[in-house]
C-alpha positions as CSV (number, residue, x, y, z in Angstrom):
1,X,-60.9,182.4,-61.1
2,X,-63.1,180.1,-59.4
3,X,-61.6,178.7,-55.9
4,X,-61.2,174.8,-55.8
5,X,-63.7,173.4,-52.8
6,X,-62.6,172.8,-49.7
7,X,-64.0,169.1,-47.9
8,X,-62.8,168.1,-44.6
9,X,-63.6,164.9,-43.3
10,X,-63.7,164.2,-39.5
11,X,-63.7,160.6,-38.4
12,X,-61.6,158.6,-36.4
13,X,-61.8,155.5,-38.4
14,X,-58.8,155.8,-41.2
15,X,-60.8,153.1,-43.6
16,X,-63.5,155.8,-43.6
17,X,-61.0,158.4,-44.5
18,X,-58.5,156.7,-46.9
19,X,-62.4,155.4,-48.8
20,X,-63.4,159.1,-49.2
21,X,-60.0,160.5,-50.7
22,X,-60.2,158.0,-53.3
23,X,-63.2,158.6,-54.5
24,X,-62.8,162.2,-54.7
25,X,-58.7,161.4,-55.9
26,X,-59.6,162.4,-59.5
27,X,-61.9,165.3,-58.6
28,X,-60.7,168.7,-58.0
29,X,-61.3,169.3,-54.3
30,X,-59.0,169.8,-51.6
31,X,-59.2,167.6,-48.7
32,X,-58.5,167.5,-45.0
33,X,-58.9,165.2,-42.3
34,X,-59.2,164.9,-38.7
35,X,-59.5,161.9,-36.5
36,X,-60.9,163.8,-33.5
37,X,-62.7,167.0,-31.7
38,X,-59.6,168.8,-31.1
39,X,-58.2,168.7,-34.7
40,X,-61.1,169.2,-35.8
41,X,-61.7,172.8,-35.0
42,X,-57.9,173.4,-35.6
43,X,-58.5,172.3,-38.7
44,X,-62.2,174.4,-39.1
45,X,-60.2,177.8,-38.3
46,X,-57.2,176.9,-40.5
47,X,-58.3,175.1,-43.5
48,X,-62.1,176.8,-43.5
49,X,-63.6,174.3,-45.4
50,X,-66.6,174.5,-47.6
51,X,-68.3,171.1,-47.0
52,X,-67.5,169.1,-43.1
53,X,-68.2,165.4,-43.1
54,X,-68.7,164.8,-39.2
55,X,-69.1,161.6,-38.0
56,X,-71.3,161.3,-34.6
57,X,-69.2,159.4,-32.5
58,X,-65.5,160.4,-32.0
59,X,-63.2,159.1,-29.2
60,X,-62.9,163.0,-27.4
61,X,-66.7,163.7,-28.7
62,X,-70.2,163.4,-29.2
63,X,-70.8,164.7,-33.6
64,X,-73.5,167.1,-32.3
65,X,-71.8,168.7,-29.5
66,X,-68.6,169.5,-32.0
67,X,-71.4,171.0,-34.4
68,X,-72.1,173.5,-32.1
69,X,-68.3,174.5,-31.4
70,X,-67.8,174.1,-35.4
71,X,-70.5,176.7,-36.5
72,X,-68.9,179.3,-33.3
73,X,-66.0,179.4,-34.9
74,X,-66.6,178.9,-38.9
75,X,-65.9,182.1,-40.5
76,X,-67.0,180.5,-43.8
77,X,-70.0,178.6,-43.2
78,X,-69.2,175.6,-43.9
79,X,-72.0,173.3,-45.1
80,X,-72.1,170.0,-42.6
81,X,-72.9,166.7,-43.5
82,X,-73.6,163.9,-40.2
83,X,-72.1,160.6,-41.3
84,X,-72.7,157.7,-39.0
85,X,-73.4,154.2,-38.6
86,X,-77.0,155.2,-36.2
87,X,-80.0,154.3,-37.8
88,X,-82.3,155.3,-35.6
89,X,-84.9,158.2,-36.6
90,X,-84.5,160.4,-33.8
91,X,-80.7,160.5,-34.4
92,X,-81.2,161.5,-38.3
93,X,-83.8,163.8,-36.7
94,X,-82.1,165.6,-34.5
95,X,-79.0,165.9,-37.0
96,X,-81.4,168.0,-39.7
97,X,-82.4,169.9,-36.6
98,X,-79.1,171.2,-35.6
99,X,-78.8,172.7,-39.4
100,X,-77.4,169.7,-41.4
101,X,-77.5,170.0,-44.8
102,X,-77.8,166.3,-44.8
103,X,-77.6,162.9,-42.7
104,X,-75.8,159.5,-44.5
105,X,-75.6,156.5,-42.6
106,X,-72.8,154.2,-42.6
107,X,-72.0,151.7,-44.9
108,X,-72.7,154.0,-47.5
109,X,-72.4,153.2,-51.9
110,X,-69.6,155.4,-52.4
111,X,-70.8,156.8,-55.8
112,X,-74.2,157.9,-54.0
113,X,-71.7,159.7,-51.5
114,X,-69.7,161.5,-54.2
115,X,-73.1,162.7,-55.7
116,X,-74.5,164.0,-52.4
117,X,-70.9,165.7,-51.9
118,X,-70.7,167.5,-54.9
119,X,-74.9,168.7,-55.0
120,X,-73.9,170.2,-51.5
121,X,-70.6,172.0,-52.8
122,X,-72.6,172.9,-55.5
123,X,-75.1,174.3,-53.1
124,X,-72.7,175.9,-51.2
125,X,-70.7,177.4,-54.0
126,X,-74.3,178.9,-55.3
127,X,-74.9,180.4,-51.9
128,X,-71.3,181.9,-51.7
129,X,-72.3,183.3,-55.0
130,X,-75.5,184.9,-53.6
131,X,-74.2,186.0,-50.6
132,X,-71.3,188.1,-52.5
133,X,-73.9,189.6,-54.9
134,X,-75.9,190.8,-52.1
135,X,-72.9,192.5,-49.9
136,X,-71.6,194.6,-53.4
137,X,-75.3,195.4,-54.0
138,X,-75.6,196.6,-50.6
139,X,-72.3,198.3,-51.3
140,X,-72.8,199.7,-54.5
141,X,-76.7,200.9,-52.6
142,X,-74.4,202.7,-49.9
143,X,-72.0,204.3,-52.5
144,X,-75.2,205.8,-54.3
145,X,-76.8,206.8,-50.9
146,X,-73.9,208.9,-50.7
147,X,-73.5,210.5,-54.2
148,X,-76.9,211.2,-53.8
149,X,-76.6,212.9,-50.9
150,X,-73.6,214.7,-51.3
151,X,-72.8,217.7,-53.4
152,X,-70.1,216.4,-56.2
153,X,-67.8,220.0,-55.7
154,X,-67.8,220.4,-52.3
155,X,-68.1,217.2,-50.4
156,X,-71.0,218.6,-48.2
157,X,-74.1,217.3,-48.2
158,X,-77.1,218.9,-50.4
159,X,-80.8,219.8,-50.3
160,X,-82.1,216.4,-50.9
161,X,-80.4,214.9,-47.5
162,X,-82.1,218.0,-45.6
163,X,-85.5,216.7,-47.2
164,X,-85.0,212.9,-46.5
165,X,-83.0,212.6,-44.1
166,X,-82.3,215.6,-41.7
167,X,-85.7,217.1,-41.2
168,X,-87.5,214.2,-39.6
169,X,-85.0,214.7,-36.7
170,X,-86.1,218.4,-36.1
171,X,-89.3,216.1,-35.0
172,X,-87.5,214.1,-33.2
173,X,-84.9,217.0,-31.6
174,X,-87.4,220.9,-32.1
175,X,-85.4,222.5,-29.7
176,X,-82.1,224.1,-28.9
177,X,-81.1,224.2,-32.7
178,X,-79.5,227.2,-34.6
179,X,-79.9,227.5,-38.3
180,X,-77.9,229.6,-40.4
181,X,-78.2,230.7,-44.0
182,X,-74.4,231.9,-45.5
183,X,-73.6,233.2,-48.5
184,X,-69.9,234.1,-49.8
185,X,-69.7,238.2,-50.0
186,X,-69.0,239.1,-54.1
187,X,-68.4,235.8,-55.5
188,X,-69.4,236.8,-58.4
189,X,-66.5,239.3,-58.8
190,X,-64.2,236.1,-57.6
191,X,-65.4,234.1,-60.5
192,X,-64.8,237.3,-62.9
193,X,-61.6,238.6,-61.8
194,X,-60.0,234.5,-60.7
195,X,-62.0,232.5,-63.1
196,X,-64.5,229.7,-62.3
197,X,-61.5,227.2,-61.7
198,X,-60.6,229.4,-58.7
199,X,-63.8,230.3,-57.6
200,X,-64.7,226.4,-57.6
201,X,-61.4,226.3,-54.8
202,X,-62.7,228.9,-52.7
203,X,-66.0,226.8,-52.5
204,X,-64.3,224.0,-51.5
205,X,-62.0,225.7,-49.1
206,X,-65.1,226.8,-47.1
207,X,-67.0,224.1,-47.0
208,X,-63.4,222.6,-45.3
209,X,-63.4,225.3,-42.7
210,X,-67.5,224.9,-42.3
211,X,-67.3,221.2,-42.0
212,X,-64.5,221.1,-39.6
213,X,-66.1,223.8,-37.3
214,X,-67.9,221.4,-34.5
215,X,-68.7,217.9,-34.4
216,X,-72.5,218.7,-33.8
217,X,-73.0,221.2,-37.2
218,X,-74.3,219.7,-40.4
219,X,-73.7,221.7,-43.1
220,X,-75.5,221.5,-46.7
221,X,-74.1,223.3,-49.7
222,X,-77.7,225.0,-50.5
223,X,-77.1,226.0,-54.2
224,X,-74.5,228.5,-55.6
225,X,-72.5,229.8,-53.3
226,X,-74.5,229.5,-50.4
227,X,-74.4,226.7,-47.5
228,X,-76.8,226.1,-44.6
229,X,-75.1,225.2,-41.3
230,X,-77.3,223.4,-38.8
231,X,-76.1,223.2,-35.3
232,X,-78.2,221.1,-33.0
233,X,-78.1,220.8,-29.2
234,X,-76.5,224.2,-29.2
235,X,-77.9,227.3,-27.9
236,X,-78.4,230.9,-28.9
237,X,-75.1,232.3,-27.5
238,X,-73.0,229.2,-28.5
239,X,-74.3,229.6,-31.8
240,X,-73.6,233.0,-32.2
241,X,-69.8,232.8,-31.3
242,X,-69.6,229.2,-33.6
243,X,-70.4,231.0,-36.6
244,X,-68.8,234.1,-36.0
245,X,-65.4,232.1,-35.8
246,X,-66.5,230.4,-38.6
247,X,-67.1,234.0,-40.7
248,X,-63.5,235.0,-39.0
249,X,-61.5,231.7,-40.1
250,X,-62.8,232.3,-43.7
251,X,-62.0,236.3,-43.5
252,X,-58.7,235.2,-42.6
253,X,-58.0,232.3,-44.8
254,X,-55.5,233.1,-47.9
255,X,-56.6,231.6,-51.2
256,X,-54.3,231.7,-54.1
257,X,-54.3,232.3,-57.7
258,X,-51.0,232.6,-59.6
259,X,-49.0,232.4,-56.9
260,X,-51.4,235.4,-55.3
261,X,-52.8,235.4,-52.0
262,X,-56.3,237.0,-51.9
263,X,-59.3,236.9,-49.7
264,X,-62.7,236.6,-49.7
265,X,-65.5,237.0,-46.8
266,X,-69.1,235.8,-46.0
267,X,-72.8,236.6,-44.2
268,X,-74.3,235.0,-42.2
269,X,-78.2,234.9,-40.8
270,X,-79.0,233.2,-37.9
271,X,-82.5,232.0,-36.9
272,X,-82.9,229.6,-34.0
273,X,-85.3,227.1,-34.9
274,X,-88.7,227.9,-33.7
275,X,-90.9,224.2,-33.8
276,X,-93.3,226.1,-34.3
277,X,-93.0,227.1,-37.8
278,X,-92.0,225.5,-40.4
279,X,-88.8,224.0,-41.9
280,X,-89.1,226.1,-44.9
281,X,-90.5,229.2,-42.4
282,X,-86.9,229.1,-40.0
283,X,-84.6,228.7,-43.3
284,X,-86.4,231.5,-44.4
285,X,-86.0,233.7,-41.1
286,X,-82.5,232.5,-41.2
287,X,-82.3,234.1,-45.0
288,X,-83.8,237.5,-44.6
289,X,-81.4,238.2,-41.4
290,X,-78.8,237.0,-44.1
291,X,-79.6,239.8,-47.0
292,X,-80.2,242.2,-44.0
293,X,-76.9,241.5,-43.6
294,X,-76.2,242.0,-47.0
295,X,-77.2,245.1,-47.2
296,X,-75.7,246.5,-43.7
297,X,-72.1,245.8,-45.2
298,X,-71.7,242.5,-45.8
299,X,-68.9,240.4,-43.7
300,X,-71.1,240.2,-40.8
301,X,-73.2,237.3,-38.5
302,X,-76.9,238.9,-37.9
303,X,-79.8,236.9,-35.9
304,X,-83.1,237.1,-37.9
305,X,-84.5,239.8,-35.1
306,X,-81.4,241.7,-35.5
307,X,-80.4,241.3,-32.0
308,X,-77.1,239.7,-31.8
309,X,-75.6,237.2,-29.3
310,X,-79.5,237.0,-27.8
């Protein structure tokens, strides 16, 4: 439904006034008037009109001085219009300078001032328009900024965030970072003995606990049932004891299926990020301490040299 315009007139002559409401008395625009400064800007904040007539001289004001205050104040950019009885250049001038959409001198033909009146509501009703269009494009851009960097079952962000948007800050931030490479112990086995449904929960359920471990961890569900956590300004110690609570809060955490608590565990390789290699190199350090792990029993945190707690 399209919103009637909004004019307010401010001028202290009443003839002036009582003129412009009839000529717009048949059109379908709201008006307002004030007579001075003061009502004026009560009148900006509570009426938020879309088109201001603003005469130059008022008995509490100078026209230019109020546009400033106006345009501090005017949530919804009103469109101004100088109306006054100067006909000196330098006054039309400087009224197109301040941002005027337009400058009519007194005694004006009163169908010339309905025309300029509605081309500027137009105007404004067009820019309104734009403006709207832009902030849901902008919107709807940030909405698919985040589906596409977020993994649709888990909430947690995927591979293509780590490519475009977390690795430039390893080259900004190389050091003191811990990688880690998990993977959820038998998940296959979950999926044959629970179902997929289930399996799907416990997913979710860890990326929870993983996400809610430390303010300073990213973590990225890296395909299947394996996640990366990235802790950054963290060191090797730190790191160790974050993610082994993180493997013990999962260990401990009862998942259900018909009405059935069970449990499920996970690895976890460690590899603190060396600048000197590669992205790809670390997550791959980070990965073989993982199966290592794997292999030594499963359930486990294990750095990529083996030494733990370094």
């Amino acid at each position: 439904m399209d919103m009637i315009p909004r004019l307010l007139i401010i001028d202290d002559s009443a003839y002036i006034c009582h003129m412009i409401e009839q000529i717009f008395s048949s059109e379908n625009i709201e008006l307002r008037k004030a007579n001075d400064g003061a009502h004026a800007l009560q009148a900006v904040t509570a009426f938020a009109p879309d088109l201001i007539l603003l005469d130059v001289v008022l008995p509490d004001t100078e026209g230019y001085e109020l546009y400033h205050k106006i345009k501090e104040i005017d949530k919804n950019n009103a469109s101004i219009i100088f109306l006054t009885s100067r006909d000196q250049d330098a006054d039309v001038v400087k009224g197109f300078s301040l941002g005027a959409c337009d400058y009519i001198k007194k005694p004006f033909h009163n169908e010339i001032l309905k025309s300029r009146i509605q081309v500027h509501l137009q105007e404004k009703r067009m820019k309104d328009d734009l403006r709207r269009m832009n902030e849901e494009m902008a919107d709807s851009m940030r909405k698919l900024n985040t589906l596409a960097y977020r993994d649709p079952l888990t909430g947690l962000y995927n591979r293509r965030y780590t490519e475009e948007q977390l690795k430039p800050r390893f080259l900004r931030e190389p050091y003191d970072i811990v990688l880690s490479m998990c993977d959820v112990d038998n998940f296959k086995q979950i999926n044959d003995v629970y179902g997929h449904e289930i399996g799907d929960m416990v997913l979710i359920g860890i990326a929870n606990i993983m996400e809610s471990s430390s303010s300073r961890m990213t973590a990225i569900r890296w395909g299947g049932e394996e996640f990366l956590l990235v802790l950054f300004q963290t060191g090797c110690e730190e790191g160790y004891k974050l993610n082994e609570r993180i493997r013990r809060d999962i260990e401990n955490f009862p998942f259900y299926s018909k009405q059935k608590a069970f449990h499920c565990t996970i690895s976890i390789g460690l590899q603190r990020y060396d600048p000197q290699l590669s992205f790809v190199q670390n997550v791959e350090h980070a990965d073989a301490a993982l199966y290592k792990g794997k292999r030594s029993g499963k359930n486990c945190c294990l750095w990529y040299d083996g030494i733990q707690g370094r």
